[in-house]
Every structure is written in structure tokens, then in C-alpha cells.
MIRO-773039 format. One line per field, with one value per atom (N, C-alpha, C): x, y, z; residue number from 1; atom name. Coordinates in steps of 0.02 Angstrom, whole numbers, plus 50000, padded with zeros to 5 digits. Layout:
# MIRO-773039
xx	c(X | ...)
yy	c(Y | ...)
zz	c(Z | ...)
pos	c(NUM | ...)
site	c(CA | ...)
//
This chain:
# MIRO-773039
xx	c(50725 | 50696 | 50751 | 50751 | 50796 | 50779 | 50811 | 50788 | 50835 | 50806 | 50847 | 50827 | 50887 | 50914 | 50934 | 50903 | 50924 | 50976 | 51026 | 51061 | 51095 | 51076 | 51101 | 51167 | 51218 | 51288 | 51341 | 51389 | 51420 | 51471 | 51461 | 51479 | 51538 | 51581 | 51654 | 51659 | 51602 | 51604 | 51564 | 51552 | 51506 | 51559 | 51551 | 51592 | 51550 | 51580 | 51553 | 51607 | 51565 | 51618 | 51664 | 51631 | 51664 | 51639 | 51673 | 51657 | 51660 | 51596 | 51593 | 51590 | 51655 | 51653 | 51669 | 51614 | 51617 | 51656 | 51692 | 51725 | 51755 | 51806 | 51822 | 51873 | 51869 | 51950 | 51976 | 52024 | 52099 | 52124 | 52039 | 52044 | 52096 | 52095 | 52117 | 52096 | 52109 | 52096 | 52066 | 51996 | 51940 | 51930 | 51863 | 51835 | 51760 | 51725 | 51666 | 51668 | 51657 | 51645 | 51721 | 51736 | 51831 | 51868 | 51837 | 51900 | 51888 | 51848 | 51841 | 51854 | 51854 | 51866 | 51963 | 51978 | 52051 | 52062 | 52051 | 52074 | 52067 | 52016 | 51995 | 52030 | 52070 | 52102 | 52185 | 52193 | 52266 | 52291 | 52281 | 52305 | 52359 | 52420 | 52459 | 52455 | 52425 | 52443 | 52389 | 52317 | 52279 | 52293 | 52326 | 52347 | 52419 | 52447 | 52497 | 52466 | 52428 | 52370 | 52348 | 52312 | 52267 | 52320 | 52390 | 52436 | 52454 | 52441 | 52467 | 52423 | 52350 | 52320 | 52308 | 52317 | 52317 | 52255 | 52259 | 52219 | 52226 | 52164 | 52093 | 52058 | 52015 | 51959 | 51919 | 51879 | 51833 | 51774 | 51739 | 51646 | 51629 | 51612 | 51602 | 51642 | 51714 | 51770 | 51766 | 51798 | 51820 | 51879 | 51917 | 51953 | 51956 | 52005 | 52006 | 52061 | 52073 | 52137 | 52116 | 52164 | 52178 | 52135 | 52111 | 52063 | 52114 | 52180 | 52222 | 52196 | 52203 | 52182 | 52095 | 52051 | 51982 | 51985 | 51931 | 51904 | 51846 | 51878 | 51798 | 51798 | 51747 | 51730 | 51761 | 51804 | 51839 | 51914 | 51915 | 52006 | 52005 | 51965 | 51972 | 51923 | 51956 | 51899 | 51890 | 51831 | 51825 | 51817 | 51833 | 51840 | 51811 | 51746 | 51743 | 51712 | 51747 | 51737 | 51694)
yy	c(50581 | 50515 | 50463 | 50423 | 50349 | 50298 | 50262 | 50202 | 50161 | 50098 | 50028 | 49978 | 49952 | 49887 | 49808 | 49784 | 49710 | 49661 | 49649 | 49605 | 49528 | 49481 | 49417 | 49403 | 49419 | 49407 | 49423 | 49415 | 49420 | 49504 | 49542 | 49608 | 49626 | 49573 | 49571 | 49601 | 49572 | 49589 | 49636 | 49680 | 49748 | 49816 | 49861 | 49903 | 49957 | 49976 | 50026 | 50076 | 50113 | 50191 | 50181 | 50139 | 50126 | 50063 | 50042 | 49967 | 49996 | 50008 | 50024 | 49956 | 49938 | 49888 | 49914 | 49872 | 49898 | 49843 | 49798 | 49734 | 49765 | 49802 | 49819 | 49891 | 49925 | 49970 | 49967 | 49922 | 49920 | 49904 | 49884 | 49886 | 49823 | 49787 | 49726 | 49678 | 49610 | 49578 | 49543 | 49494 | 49435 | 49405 | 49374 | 49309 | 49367 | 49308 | 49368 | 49402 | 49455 | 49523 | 49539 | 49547 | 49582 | 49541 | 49476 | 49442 | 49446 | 49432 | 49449 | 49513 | 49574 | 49630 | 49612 | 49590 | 49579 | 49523 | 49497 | 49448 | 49479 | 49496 | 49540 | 49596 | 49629 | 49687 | 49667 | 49599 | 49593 | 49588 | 49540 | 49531 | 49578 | 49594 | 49602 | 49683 | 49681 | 49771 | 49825 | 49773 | 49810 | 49819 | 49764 | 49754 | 49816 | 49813 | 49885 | 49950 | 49966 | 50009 | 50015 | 49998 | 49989 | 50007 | 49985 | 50010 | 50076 | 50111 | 50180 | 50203 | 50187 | 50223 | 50216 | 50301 | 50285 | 50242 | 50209 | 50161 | 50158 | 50123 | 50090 | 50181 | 50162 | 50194 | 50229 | 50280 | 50305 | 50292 | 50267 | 50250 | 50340 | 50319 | 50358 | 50384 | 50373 | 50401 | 50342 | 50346 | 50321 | 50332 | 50295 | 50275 | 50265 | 50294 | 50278 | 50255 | 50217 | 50157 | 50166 | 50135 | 50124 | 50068 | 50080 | 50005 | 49929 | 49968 | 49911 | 49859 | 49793 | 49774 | 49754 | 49777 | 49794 | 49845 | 49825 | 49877 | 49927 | 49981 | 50026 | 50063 | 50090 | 50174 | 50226 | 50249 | 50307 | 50283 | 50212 | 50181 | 50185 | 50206 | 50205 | 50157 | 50116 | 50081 | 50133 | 50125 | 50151 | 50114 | 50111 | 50040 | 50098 | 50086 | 50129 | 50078 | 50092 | 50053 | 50101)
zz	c(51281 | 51291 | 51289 | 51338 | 51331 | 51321 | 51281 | 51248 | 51297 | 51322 | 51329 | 51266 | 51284 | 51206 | 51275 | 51256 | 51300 | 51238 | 51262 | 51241 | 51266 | 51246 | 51249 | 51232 | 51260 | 51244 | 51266 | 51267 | 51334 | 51320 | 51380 | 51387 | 51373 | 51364 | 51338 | 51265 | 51213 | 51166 | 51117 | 51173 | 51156 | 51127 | 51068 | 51079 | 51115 | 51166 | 51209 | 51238 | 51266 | 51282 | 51351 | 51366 | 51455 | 51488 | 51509 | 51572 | 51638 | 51679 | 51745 | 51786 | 51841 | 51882 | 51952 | 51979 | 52066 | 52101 | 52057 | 52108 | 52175 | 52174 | 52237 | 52244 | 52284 | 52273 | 52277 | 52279 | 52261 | 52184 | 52137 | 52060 | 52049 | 52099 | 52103 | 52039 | 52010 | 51969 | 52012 | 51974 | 52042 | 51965 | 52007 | 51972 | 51926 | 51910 | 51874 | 51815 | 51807 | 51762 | 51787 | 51841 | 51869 | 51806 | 51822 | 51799 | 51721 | 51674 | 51621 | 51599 | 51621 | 51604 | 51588 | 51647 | 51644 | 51589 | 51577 | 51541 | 51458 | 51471 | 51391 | 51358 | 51428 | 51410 | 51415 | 51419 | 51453 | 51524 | 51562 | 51630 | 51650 | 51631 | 51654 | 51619 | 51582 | 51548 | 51611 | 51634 | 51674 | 51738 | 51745 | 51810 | 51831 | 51786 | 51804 | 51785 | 51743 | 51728 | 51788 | 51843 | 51912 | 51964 | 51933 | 52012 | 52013 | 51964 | 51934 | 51980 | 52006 | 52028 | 52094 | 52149 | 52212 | 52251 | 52273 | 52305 | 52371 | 52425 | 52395 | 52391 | 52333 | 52313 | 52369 | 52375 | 52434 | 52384 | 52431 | 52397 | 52343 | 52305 | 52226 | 52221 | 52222 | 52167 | 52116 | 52056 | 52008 | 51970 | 51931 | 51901 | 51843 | 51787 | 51710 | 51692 | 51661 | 51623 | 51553 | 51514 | 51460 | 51453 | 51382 | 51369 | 51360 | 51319 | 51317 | 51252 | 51297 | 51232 | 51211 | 51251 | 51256 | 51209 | 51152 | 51113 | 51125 | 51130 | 51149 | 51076 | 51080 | 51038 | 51052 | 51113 | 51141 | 51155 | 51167 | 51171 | 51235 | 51292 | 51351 | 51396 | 51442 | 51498 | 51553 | 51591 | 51649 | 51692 | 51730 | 51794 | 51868 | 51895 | 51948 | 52007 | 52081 | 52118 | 52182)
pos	c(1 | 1 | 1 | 2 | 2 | 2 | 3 | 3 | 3 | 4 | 4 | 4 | 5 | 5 | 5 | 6 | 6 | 6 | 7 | 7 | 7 | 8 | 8 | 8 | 9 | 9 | 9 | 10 | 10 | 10 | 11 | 11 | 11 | 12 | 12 | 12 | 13 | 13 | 13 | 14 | 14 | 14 | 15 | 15 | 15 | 16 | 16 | 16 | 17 | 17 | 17 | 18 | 18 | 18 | 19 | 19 | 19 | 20 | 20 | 20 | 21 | 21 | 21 | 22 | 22 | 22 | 23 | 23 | 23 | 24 | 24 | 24 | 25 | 25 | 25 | 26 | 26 | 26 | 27 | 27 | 27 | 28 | 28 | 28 | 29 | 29 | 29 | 30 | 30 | 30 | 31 | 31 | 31 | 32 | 32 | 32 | 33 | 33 | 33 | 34 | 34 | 34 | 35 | 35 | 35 | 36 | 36 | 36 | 37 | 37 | 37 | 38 | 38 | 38 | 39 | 39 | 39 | 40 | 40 | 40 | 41 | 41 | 41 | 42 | 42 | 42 | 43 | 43 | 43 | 44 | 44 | 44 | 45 | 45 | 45 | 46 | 46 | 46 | 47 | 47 | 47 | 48 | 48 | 48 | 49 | 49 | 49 | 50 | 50 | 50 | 51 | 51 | 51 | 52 | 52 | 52 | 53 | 53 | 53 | 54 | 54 | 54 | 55 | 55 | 55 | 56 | 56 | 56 | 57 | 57 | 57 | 58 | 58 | 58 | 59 | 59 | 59 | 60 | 60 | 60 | 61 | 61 | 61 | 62 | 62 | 62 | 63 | 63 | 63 | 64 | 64 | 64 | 65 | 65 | 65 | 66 | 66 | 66 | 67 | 67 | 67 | 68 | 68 | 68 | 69 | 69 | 69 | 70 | 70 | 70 | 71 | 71 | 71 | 72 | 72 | 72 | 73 | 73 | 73 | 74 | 74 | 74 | 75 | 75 | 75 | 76 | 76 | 76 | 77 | 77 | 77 | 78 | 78 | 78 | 79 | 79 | 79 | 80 | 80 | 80 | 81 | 81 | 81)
site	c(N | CA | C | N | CA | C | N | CA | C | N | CA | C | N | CA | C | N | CA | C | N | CA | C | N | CA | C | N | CA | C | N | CA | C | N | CA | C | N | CA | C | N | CA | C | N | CA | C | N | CA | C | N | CA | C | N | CA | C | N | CA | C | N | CA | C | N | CA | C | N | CA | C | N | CA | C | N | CA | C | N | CA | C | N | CA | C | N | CA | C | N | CA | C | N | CA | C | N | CA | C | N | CA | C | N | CA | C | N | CA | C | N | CA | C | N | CA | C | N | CA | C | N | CA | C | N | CA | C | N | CA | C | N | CA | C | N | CA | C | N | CA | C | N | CA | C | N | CA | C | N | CA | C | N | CA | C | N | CA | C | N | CA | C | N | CA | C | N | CA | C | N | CA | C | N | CA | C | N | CA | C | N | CA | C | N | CA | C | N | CA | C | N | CA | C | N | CA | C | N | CA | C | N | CA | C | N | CA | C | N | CA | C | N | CA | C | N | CA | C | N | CA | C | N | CA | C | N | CA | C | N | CA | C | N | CA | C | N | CA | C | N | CA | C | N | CA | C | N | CA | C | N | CA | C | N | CA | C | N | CA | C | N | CA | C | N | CA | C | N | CA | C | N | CA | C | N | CA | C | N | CA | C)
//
């Protein structure tokens, strides 16, 4: 059985196992949820984190980075475009 939980607050400051983002494939940095993910984890640490990986993306592949400086439960983000 699955439970949903609704929360009022902003997704930045959830500890969770993974951040799934569809901004775009090239895992580029944007405005939005892109851009908060980046900012939360370190602009410049995700942003070389994202070049490590061959790019652009094919529709349902995904991508795993370092959480950086984003706190998860596992130490890892998932960024999937």
C-alpha cells in the first residue's frame, strides 16, 4: 500500500533520496526547480558534475551526480531528463 504526504514547503529543503528533474538534456543549469536544485547543491560543483556526463540525454535515460552540497539520505542527487 502507498501512502502520499502533501507538503507546504519548498523542495529544496526536504531530506530525500533523490531529486528527479526533467529541465532539459544537456543537465544544463535554468531558472525554476533547475535553477534551485543548482543553487542548493553549489553552482559550480553541479555544473562540472553534469559535464562529466555524456550529453544531450535520449528521452528516458537518466543521470546521477553527487548531491554535493544538497543534503539527501543516500549523499546522492538524481537529476533525470
Amino acid at each position: 500500500m502507498s501512502n502520499l504526504k502533501l507538503i507546504n514547503d519548498s523542495c529544496m529543503e526536504q531530506e530525500v533520496d533523490a531529486i528527479v528533474n526533467a529541465a532539459n538534456k544537456y543537465l544544463a543549469a535554468g531558472g525554476g526547480i533547475c535553477g534551485a536544485i543548482f543553487n542548493k547543491a553549489g553552482y559550480m560543483e553541479l555544473t562540472h558534475a553534469c559535464s562529466q556526463v555524456n550529453t544531450p540525454l535520449q528521452d528516458g535515460e537518466a543521470a546521477i551526480t553527487p548531491a554535493l552540497r544538497r543534503h539527501t539520505q543516500t549523499g546522492q542527487l538524481s537529476l533525470k531528463s
